[in-house]
C-alpha positions as CSV (number, residue, x, y, z in Angstrom):
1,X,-20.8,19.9,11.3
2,X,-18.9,18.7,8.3
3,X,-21.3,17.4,5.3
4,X,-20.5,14.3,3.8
5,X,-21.5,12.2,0.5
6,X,-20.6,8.9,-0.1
7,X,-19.9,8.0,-3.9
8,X,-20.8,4.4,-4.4
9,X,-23.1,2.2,-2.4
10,X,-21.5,-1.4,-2.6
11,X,-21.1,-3.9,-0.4
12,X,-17.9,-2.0,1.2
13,X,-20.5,1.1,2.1
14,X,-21.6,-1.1,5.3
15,X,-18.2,-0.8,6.9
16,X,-17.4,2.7,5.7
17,X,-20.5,4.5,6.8
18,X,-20.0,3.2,10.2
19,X,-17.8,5.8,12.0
20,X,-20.0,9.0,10.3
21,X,-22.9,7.2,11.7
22,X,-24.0,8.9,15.2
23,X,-20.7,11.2,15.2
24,X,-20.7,14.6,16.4
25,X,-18.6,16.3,13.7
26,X,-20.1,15.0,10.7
27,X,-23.1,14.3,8.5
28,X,-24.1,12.1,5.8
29,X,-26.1,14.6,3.3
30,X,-25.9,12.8,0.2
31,X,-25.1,9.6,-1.6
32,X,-24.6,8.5,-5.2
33,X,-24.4,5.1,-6.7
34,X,-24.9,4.4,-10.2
35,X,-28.3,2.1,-9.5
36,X,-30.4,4.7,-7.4
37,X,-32.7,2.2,-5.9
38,X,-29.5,0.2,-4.0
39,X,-28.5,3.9,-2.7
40,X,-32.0,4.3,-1.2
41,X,-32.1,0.5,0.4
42,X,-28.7,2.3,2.0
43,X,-30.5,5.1,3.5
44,X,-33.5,2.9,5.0
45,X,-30.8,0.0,6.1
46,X,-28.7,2.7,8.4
47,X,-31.3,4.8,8.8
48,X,-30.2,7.8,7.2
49,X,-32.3,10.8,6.4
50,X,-34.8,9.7,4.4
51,X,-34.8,13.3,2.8
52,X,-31.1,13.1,1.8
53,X,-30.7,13.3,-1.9
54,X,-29.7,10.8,-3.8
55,X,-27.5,10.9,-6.9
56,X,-26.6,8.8,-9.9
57,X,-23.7,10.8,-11.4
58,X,-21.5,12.1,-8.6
59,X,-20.3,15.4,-10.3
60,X,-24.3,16.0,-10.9
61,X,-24.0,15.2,-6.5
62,X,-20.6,17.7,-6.1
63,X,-22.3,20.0,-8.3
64,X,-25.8,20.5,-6.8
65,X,-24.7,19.6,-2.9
66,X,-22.8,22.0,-0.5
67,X,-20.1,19.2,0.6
68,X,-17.1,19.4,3.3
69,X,-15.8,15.6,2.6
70,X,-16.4,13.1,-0.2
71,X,-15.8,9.3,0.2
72,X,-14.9,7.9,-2.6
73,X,-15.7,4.0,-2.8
74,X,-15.9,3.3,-6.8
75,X,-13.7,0.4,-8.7
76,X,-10.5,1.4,-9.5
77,X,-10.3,2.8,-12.9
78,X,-12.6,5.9,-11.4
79,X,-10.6,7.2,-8.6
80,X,-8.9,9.4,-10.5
81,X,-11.2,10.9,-12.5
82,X,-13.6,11.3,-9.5
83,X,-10.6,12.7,-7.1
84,X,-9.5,15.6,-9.3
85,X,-13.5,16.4,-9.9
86,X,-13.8,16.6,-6.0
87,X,-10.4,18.5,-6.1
88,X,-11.6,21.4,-8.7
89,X,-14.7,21.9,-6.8
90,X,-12.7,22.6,-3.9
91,X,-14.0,19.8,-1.7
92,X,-12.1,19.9,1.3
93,X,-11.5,16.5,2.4
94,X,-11.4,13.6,0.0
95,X,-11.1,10.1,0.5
96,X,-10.3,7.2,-1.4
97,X,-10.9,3.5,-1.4
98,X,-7.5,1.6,-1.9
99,X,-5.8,1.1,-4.3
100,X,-4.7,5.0,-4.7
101,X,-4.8,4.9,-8.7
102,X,-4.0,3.1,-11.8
103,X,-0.9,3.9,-12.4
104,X,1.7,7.0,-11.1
105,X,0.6,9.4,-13.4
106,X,-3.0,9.2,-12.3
107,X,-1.7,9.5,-8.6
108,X,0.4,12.5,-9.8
109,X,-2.4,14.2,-11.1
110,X,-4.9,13.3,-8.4
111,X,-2.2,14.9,-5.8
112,X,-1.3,17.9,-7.6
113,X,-5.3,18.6,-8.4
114,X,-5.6,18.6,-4.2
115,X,-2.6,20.5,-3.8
116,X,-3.9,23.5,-5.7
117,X,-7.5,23.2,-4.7
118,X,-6.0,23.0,-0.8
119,X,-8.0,19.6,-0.4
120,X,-6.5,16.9,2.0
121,X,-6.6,13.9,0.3
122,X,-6.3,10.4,2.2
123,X,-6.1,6.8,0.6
124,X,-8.5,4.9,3.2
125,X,-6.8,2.3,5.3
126,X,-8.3,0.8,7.7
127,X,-6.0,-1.6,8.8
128,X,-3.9,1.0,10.2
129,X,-6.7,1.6,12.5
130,X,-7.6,-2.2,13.9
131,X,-7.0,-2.0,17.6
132,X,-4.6,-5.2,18.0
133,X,-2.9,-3.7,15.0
134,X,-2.3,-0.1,16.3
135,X,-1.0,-1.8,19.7
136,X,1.5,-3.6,17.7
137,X,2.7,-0.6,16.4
138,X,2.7,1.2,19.6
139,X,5.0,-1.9,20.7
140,X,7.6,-2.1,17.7
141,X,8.1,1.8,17.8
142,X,8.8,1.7,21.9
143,X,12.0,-1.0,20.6
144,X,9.7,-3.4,22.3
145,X,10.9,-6.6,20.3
146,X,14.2,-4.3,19.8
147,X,15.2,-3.5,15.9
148,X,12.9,-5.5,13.7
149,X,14.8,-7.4,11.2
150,X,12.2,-8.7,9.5
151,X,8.2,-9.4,8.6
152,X,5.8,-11.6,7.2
153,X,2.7,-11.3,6.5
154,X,0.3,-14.1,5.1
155,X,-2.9,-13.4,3.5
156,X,-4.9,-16.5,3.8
157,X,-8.1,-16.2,0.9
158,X,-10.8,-19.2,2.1
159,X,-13.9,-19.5,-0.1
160,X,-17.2,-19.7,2.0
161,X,-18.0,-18.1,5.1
162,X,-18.1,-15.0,4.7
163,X,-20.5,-11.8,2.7
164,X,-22.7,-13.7,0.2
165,X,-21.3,-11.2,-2.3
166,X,-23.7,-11.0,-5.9
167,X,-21.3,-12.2,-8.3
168,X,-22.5,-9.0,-10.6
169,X,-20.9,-7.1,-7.9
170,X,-17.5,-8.5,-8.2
171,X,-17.6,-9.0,-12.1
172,X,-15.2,-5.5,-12.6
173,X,-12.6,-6.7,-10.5
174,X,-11.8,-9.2,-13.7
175,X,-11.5,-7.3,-16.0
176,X,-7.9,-5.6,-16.3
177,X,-9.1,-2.0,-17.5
178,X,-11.1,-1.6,-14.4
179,X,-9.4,-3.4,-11.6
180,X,-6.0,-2.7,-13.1
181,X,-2.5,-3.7,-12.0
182,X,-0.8,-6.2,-14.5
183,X,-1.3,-6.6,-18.2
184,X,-4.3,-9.6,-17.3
185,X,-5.4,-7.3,-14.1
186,X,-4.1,-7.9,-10.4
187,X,-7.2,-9.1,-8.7
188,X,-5.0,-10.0,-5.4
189,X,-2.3,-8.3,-5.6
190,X,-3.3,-4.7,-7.0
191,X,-6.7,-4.7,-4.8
192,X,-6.5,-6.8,-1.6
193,X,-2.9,-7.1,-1.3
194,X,-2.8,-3.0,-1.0
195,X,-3.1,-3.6,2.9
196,X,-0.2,-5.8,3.1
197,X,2.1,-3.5,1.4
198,X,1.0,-1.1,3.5
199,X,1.4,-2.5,6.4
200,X,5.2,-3.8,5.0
201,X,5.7,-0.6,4.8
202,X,4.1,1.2,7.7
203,X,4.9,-1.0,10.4
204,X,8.5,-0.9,9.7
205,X,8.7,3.3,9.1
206,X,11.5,2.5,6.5
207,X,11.4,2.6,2.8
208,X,12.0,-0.2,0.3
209,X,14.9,-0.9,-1.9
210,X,14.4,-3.4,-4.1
211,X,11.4,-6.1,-4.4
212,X,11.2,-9.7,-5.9
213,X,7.5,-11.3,-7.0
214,X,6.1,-14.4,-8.2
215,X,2.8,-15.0,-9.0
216,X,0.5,-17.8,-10.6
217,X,-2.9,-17.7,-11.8
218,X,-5.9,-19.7,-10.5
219,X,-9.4,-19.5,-12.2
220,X,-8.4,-15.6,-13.6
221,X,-6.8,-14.1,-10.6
222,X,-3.3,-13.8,-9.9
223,X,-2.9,-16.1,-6.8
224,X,-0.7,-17.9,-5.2
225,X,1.5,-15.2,-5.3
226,X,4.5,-14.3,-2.9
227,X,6.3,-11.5,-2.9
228,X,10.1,-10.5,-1.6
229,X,11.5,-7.2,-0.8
230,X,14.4,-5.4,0.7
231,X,14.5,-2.2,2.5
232,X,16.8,0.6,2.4
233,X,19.1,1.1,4.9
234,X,18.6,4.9,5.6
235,X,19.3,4.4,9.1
236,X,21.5,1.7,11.1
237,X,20.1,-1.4,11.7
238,X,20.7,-4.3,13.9
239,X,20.6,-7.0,10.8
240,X,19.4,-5.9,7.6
241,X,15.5,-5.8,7.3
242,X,13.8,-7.9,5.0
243,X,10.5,-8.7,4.1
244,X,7.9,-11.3,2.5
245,X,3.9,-11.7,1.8
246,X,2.1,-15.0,0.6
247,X,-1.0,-14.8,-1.0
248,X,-2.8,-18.5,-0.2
249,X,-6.1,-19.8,-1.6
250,X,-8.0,-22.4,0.5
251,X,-10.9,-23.2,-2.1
252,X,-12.2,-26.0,-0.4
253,X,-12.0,-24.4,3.1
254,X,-14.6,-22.3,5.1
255,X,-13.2,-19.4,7.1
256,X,-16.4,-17.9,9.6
257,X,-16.0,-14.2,9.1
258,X,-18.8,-11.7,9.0
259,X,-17.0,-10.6,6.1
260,X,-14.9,-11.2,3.5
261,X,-13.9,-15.3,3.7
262,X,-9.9,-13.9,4.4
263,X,-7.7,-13.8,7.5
264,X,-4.3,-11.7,8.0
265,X,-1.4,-13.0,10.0
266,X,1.4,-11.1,10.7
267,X,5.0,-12.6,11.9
268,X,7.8,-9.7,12.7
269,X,11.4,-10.7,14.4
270,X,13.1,-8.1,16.2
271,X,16.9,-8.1,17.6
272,X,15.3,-8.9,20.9
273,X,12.2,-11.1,20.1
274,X,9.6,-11.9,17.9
275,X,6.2,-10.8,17.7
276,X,2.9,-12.7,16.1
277,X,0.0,-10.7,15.0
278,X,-2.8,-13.0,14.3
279,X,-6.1,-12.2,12.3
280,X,-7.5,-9.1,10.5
281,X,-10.3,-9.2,8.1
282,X,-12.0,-11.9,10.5
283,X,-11.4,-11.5,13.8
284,X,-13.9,-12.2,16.6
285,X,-14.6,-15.4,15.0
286,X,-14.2,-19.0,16.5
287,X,-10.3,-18.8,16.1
288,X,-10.4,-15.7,18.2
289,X,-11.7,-17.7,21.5
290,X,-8.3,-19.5,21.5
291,X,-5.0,-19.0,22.7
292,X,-3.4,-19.8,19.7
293,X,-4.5,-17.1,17.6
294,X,-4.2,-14.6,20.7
295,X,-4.4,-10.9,18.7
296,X,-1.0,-10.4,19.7
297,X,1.9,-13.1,21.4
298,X,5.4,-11.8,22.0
299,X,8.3,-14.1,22.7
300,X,10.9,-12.0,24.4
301,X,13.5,-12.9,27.3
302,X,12.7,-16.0,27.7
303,X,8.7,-15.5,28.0
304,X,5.6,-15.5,25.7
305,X,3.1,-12.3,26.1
306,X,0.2,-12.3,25.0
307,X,-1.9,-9.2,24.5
308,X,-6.1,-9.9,24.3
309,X,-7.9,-7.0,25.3
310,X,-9.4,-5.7,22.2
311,X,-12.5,-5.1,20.3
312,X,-12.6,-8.1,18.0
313,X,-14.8,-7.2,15.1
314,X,-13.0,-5.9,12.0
315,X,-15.6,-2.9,11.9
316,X,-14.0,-1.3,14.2
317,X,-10.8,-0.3,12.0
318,X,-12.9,1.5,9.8
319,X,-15.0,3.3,12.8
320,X,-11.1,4.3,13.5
321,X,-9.7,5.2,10.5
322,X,-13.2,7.2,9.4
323,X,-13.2,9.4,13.1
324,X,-9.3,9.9,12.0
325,X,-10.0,11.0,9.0
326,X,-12.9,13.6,10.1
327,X,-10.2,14.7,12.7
328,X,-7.9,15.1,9.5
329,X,-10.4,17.5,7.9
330,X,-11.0,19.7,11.0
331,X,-7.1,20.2,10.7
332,X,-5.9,18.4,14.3
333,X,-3.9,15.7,12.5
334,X,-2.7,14.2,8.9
335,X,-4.2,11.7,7.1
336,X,-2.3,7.9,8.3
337,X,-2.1,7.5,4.2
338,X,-1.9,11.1,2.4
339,X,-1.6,11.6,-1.5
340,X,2.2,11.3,-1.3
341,X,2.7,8.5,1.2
342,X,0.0,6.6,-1.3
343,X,2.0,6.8,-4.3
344,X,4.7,5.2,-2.3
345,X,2.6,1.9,-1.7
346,X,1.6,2.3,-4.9
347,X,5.1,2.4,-6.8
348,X,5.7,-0.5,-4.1
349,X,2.6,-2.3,-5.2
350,X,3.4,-2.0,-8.9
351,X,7.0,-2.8,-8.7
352,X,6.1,-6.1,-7.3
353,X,3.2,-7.0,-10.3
354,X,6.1,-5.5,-12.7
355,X,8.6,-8.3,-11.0
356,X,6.0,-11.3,-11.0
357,X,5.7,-9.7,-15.4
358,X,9.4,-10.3,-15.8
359,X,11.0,-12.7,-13.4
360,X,13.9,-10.3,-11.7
361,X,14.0,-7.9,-9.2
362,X,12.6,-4.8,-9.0
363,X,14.6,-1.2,-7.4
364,X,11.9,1.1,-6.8
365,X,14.2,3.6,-7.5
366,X,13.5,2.6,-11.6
367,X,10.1,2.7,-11.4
């Protein structure tokens, strides 16, 4: 039985403690969070052991606790300093809330710290793991919709309906030393655009040349914002692959979700047809009931597919990726985001904040 402890308690905890919850291989021992009392209301909410300690300086927690896997779910600016600690105390698994680090040389340092300790380390990403999203993949690997040429993918940010998060809670994502990214901080792109870029990237399996940004600013974060890139052609293609996000706000607009008030949709064309993969952060709400926003439709020879059979809660890509993960640790797989594949998202992710600073593209290559 691997023994885990969670390092932060916030409002992200309820989804990432679901898939050690009840599992076979591993244990919740320990937990740390800076205010002790909401680490406790954790333990009596998912009815952990009551008799589990509970920390409010996780190296104290790494120190004092006999540990197989730490979960790593503090702001940004901590990641690194928390992922080498783990690393030194040769914890075997390690994983880290997105995004990876604050900059390359904090990634650098956070692999090479694993690499001598013999840790795995894994960047957590769930939406790697949503059913409707792995099927997709399955489908664009088999050549399903033939060589994809090109994807976009719209993250649509609503502004009630969702978590009532405190507003305490949110308070470090504004400021730029802790939520990092551009010079004024990256609130969207550095921190809930990392999915999209990874999913760019991953669904595609090819790396990026070059990428073009543009972003605005409404009420202190860095949205609208739309983003352009090109990949490399390492391999023959069909028609050169290209790719584009858009950031949208809809302040006035509720969007039901037992979550966070956001919704993913994904658009990819392929040399033989296109395919539409609708919601992420809120699916199994009312737009899920209806054809339209089927989890998956395929237009291909002349027909339209559609694909519904899935578990429609977003939960259940973290009870995925956290049972991966654990399977990571006992040595029967790799991690879906390791140290290395990280940094590549998180070159990509900067390059793109680095294009919206200046106004030109951006070769990755240069970064």
């Amino acid at each position: 039985m691997l023994k885990v402890g969670i390092i932060g308690t916030g409002v992200i905890f309820n989804l990432n403690v679901l898939g050690y919850l009840n599992n076979n291989n591993a244990e919740i021992t320990c937990l740390c969070n800076r205010t002790i009392e909401k680490a406790k209301a954790k333990v009596e909410k998912f009815k952990l052991n009551k008799s589990i300690p509970v920390y409010s300086d996780c190296k104290e927690m790494i120190d004092n606790e006999d540990l197989d896997i730490v979960e790593i779910l503090l702001p940004h600016h901590l990641h690194a300093e928390a992922t080498i600690y783990a690393a030194q105390k040769g914890i075997k698994g390690i994983s880290v809330q997105k995004p990876m680090a604050m900059s390359l040389e904090e990634a650098d340092k956070m692999i090479d710290a694993c690499k001598e300790s013999g840790s795995i380390l894994s960047i957590y990403e769930n939406f790697a793991f949503d059913p409707h999203i792995l099927k997709a993949k399955e489908l664009i690997d088999q050549d399903y919709i033939g060589d994809p040429s090109s994807i976009r993918i719209k993250v649509a940010m609503g502004a009630k309906g969702g978590w009532n998060v405190p507003e305490s809670a949110d308070k470090w994502r504004l400021d730029p030393s802790q939520v990092g990214g551009a010079e004024k901080g990256s609130p969207v792109l550095f921190d809930n655009g990392w999915h999209a870029f990874t999913l760019g990237w991953w669904l595609f399996g090819e790396e990026i040349e070059k990428v073009f940004a543009w972003t605005d600013n409404y009420k202190g974060i860095d949205a609208p914002a739309y983003v352009m890139w090109r990949f490399k052609a390492s391999r023959e293609h069909v028609v050169p692959q290209y790719g584009n996000m858009e950031f949208s706000l809809m302040p006035e607009m509720v969007l039901p979700s037992k979550y966070y008030p956001t919704d993913e949709f994904i658009e990819i064309i392929g040399s033989r047809g296109l395919m539409k993969i609708n919601q992420g952060t809120s699916i199994g709400n009312v737009m899920s009931d209806s054809e339209v926003f089927a989890p998956i439709v395929i237009i291909r020879d002349g027909k339209v597919e559609t694909y519904t059979d899935f578990e429609k809660d977003w939960k259940y890509s973290f009870i995925n990726a956290t049972k991966h993960f654990i399977e990571a640790v006992k040595g029967n797989t790799e991690p879906i985001l390791s140290g290395e594949q990280a940094r590549y998202i998180l070159k990509f992710n900067l390059a793109a904040i680095k294009s919206a600073e200046l106004g030109k593209d951006i070769y990755l290559d240069d970064i």
